[in-house]
C-alpha positions in Angstrom: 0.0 0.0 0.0 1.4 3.3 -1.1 1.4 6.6 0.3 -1.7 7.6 -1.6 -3.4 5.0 -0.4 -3.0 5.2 2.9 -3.8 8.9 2.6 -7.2 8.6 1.1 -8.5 4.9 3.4 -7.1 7.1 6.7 -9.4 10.2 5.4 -12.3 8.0 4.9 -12.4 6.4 7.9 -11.8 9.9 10.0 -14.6 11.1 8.2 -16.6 7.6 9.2 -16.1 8.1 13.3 -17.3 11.8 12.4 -20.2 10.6 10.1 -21.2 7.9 12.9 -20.4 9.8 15.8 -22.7 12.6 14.6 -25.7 10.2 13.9 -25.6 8.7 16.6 -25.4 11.4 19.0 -28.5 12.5 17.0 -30.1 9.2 17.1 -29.4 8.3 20.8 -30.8 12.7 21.6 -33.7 12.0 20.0 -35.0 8.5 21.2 -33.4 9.8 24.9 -36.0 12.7 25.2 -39.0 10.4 23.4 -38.2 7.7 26.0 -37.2 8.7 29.1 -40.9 9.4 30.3 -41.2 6.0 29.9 -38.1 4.8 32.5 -39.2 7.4 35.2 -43.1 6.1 35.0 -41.5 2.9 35.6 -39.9 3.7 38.8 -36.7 3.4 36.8 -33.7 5.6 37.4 -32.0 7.9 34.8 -28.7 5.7 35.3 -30.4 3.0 34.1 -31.9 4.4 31.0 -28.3 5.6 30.4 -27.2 2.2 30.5 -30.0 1.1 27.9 -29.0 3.7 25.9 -25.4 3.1 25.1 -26.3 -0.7 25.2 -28.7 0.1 22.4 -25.2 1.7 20.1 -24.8 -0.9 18.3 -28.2 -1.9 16.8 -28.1 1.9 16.2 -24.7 1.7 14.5 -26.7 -1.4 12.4 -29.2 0.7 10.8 -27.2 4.0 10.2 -24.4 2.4 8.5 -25.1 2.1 5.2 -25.7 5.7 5.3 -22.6 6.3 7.4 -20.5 4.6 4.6 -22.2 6.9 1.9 -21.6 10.0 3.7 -17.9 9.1 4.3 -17.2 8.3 0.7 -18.9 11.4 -0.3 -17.2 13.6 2.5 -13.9 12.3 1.4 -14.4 12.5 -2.5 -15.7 16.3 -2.1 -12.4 17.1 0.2 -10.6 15.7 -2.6 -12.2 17.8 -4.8 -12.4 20.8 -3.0 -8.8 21.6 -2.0 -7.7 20.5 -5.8 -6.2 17.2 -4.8 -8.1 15.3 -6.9 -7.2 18.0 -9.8 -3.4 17.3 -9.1 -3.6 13.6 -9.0 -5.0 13.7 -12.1 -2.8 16.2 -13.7 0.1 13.9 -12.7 -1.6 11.2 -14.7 -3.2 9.2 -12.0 -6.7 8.3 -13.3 -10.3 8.2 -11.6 -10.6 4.8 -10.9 -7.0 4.5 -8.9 -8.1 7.6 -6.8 -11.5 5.9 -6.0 -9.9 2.1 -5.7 -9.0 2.8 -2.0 -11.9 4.7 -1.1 -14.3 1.5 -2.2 -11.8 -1.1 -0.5 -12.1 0.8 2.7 -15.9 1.1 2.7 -16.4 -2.9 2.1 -13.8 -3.0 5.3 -16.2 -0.8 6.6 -18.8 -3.5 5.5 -16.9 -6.9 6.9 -16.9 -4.9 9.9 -20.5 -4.3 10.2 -20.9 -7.8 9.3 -18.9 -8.8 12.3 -20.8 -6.5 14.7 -23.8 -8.4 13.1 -22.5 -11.7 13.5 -21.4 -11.8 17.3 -22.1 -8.2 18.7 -25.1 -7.2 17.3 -27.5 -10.3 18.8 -25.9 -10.0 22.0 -27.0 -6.1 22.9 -30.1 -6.5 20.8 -31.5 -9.1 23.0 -30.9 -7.2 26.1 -31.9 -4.0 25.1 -35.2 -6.0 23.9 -34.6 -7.4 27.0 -35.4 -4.4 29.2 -37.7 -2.8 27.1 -40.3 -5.3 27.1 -40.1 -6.6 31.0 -39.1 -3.7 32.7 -39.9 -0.8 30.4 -43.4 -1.4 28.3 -45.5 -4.4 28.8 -45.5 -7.2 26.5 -47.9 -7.2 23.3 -51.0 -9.3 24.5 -51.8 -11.6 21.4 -54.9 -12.4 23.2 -57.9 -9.5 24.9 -57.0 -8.1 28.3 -60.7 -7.2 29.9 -60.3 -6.4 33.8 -57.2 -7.1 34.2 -57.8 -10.9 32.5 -56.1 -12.1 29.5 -58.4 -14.1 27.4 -56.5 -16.4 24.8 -57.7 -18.5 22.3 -55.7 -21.5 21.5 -55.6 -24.5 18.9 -57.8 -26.4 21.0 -59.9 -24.6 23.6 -59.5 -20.8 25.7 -56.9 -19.6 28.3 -57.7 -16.5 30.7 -55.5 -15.4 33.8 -54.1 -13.0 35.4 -50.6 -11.8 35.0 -47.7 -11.5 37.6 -44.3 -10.3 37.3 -42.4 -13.3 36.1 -42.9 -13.7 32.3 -44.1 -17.3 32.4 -45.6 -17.5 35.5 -49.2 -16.5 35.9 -52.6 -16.6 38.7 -55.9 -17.6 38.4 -55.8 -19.5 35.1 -58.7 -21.0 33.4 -58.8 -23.5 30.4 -61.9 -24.9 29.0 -62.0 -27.0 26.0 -65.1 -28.2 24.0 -66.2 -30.6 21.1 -67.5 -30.1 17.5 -70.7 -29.7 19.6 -70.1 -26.8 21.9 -70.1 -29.9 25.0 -67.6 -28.7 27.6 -65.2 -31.4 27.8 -62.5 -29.9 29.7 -62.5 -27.5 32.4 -59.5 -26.6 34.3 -59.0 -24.3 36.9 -55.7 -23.2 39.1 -54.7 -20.3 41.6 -51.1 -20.5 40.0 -49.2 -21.8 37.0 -46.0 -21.9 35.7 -45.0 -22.6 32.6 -41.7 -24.5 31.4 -41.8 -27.0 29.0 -44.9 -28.2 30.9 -47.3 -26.0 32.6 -46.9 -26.8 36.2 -50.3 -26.0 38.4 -51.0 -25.3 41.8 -53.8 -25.6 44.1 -57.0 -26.6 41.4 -59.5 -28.9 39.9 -59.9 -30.2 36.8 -63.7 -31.0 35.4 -63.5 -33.8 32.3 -66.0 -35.8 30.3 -66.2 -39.1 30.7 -67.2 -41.0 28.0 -70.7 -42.1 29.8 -71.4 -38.4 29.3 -70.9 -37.4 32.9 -68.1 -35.3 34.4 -65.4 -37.0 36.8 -64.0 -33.8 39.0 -60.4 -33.9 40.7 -58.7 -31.3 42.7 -54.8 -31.1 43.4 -52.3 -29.4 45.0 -49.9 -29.6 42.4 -49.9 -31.1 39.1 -48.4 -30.8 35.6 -50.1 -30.9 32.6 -48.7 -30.8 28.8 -51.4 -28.4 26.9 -50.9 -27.2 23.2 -49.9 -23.6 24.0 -47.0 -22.0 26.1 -46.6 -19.0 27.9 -44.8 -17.6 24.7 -47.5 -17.8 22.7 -49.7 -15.7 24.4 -47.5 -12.5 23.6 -46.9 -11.1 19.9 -42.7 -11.9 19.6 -40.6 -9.1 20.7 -37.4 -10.6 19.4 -36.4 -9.0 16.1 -34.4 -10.8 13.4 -31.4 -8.8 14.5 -31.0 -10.5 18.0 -29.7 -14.0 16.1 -26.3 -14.1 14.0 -26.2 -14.2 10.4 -25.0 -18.1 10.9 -27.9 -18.2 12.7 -30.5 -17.3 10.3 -28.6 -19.0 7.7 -29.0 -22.5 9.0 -32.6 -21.4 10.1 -33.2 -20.5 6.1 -31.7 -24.1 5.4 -34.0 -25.5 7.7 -36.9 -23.4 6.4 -36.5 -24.5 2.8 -36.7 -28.5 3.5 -40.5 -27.4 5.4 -40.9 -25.5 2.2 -41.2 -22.1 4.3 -39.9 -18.9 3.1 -39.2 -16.6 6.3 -35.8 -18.1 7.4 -34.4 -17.0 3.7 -36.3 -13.6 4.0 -34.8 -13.2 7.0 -30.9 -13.9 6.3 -31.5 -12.1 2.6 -32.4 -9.1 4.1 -30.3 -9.0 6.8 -27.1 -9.0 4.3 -28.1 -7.5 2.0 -29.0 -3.9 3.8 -25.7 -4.8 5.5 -24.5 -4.7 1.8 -25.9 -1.6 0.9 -23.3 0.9 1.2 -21.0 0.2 -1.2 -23.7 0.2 -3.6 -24.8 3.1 -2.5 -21.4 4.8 -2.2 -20.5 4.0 -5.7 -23.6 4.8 -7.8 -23.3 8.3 -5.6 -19.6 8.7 -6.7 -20.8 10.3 -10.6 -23.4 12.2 -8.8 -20.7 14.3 -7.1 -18.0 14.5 -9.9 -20.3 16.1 -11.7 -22.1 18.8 -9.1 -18.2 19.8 -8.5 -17.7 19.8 -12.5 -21.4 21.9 -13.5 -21.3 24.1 -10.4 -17.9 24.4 -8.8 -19.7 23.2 -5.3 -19.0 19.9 -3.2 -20.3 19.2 0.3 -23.6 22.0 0.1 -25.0 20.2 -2.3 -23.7 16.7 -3.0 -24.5 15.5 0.8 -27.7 16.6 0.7 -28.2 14.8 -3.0 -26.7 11.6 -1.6 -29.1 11.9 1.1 -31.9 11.8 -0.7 -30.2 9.5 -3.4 -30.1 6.9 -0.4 -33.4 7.3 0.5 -35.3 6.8 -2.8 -32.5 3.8 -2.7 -33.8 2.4 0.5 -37.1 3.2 0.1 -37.1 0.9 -2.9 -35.6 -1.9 -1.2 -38.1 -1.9 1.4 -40.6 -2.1 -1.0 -39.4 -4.7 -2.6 -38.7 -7.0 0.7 -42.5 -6.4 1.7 -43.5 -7.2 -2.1 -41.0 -10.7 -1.3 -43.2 -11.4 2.1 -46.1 -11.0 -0.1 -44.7 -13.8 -2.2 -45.0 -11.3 -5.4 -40.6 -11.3 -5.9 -38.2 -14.0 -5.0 -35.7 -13.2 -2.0 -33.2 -13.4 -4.4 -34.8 -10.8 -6.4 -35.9 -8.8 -3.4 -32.4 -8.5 -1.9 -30.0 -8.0 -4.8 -31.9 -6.9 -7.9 -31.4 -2.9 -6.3 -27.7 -3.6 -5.7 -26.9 -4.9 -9.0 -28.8 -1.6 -10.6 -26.9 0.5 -8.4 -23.6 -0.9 -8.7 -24.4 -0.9 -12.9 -25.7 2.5 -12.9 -22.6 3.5 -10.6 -19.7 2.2 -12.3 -20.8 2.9 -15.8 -20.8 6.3 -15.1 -17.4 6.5 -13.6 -16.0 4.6 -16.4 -17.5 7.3 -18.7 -16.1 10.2 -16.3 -12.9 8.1 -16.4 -9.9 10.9 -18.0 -6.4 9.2 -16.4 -6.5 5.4 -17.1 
């Protein structure tokens, strides 16, 4: 690596830690002042929400950087450009694409990186920020009705209501009743406590049955376990996002997926890589863009970051689209995930080889 080339990978990453340390600080502003109503209803202290905070960096270091790899490319092309370097290296006979090579290696470092985060730091802080959010913080998404202070769930085969405690699977005053194709109660079961793990385990209740002479046959217990269809988990809409599992994760559950002839484990791990993947794409297709504002208008930075801005956001917008279009089963995940990274990458570098004066 030559002297140029460490020059223009040591700009681009300054101008990365500024990008990111900027959004973030934004980011983390924002959502602090939304949220912190939240913690002090709560009982919970500032300290804490601090700590939830800065836990929460790296799921917010997730989603800004694509972004945050497009603004540092552009920042560093239009300092190129604006103090005449660019100009010079060109004037010396060193062409476009050898003063860009560097900048695109270091922003798919930029991108292994991410994908590291993702792979063993990401699900880690993502799970305990979702973690504290949804236990301590904001109470879990009822799948079922809550009507004075009952949850009434409707299972596979027959109805759940009780009354929740603290402990996520544990619960009081549960009641399960089951009937036939006839409306005929044929299961009624009752319990002042239950916990569930693997089993439900019940405390102090009766259970009412049918016998097959048509009668009922009632027993009462002090504790007892019984295997029913349903688990405390499924009596809460999931709170755990795709990004609290690693990308080897949601690979092998894609594998697994595709032999029940399911879709969601490959939606998952496409779409996971491929926004991960999004900056160089997004980088390079806004490279031409800002050649030619500094070319037409003599300006850089005023007007080629807000451009890439909104360059990104048609970008993303697009993808988004198309990965609700791919749960809709309308595109493939392949086409879903990489069809707006090859356009980008085309568009992108066939306009810098037309720009293209020194090679």
């Amino acid at each position: 690596m030559n002297l140029l080339d460490r020059y223009i990978i040591r700009q681009l990453f300054w101008n990365m830690l500024l990008v990111l340390g900027g959004l973030i600080s934004l980011y983390l502003l924002i959502d602090f002042f939304e949220q912190i109503d939240q913690f002090t209803e709560k009982g919970l202290s500032i300290g804490f929400a601090l700590r939830f905070f800065i836990i929460k960096i790296p799921s917010i270091y997730y989603q800004l950087s694509p972004v945050a790899i497009l603004l540092a490319g552009i920042i560093t092309l239009g300092l190129l450009n604006h103090n005449r370097e660019a100009m010079a290296l060109n004037a010396g006979g060193i062409s476009l694409w050898r003063i860009l090579t560097p900048m695109i290696l270091a922003s798919l470092l930029l991108t292994l990186i991410t994908l590291a985060m993702s792979q063993w730091l990401l699900p880690i802080t993502t799970s305990k920020t979702n973690k504290i959010w949804y236990t301590q913080v904001k109470q879990p998404i009822i799948n079922g009705i809550l009507q004075n202070g009952r949850i009434f769930f409707r299972g596979s085969e027959g109805i759940y209501t009780f009354r929740l405690t603290k402990d996520d699977h544990a619960y009081r005053d549960l009641i399960y009743t089951q009937w036939d194709d006839n409306y005929s109660l044929t299961n009624f079961l009752v319990a002042q406590s239950a916990h569930h793990k693997e089993e439900w385990h019940l405390g102090k209740g009766l259970e009412k049955t049918l016998t097959p002479q048509g009668t009922y046959a009632i027993k009462t217990f002090r504790k007892r376990q019984v295997a029913l269809k349903e688990g405390a988990t499924d009596f809460f809409a999931p709170v755990y996002r795709a990004e609290e599992h690693s990308i080897t994760y949601l690979w092998h559950k894609a594998q697994q997926d595709k032999k029940e002839g399911l879709l969601t484990g490959t939606l998952d791990f496409y779409a996971r890589l491929s926004f991960i993947l999004l900056g160089v794409p997004l980088f390079i297709v806004a490279i031409p863009l800002t050649i030619h504002v500094h070319q037409r208008w003599g300006r850089d930075l005023t007007v080629a970051i807000p451009l890439s801005c909104c360059l990104a956001f048609v970008f993303w917008g697009i993808w988004s689209s198309m990965q609700s279009m791919a749960r809709a089963e309308i595109l493939t995940p392949n086409m879903a995930a990489w069809s707006i990274h090859i356009a980008m990458l085309g568009i992108g570098l066939f306009s810098i080889s037309r720009m293209n004066r020194g090679g």
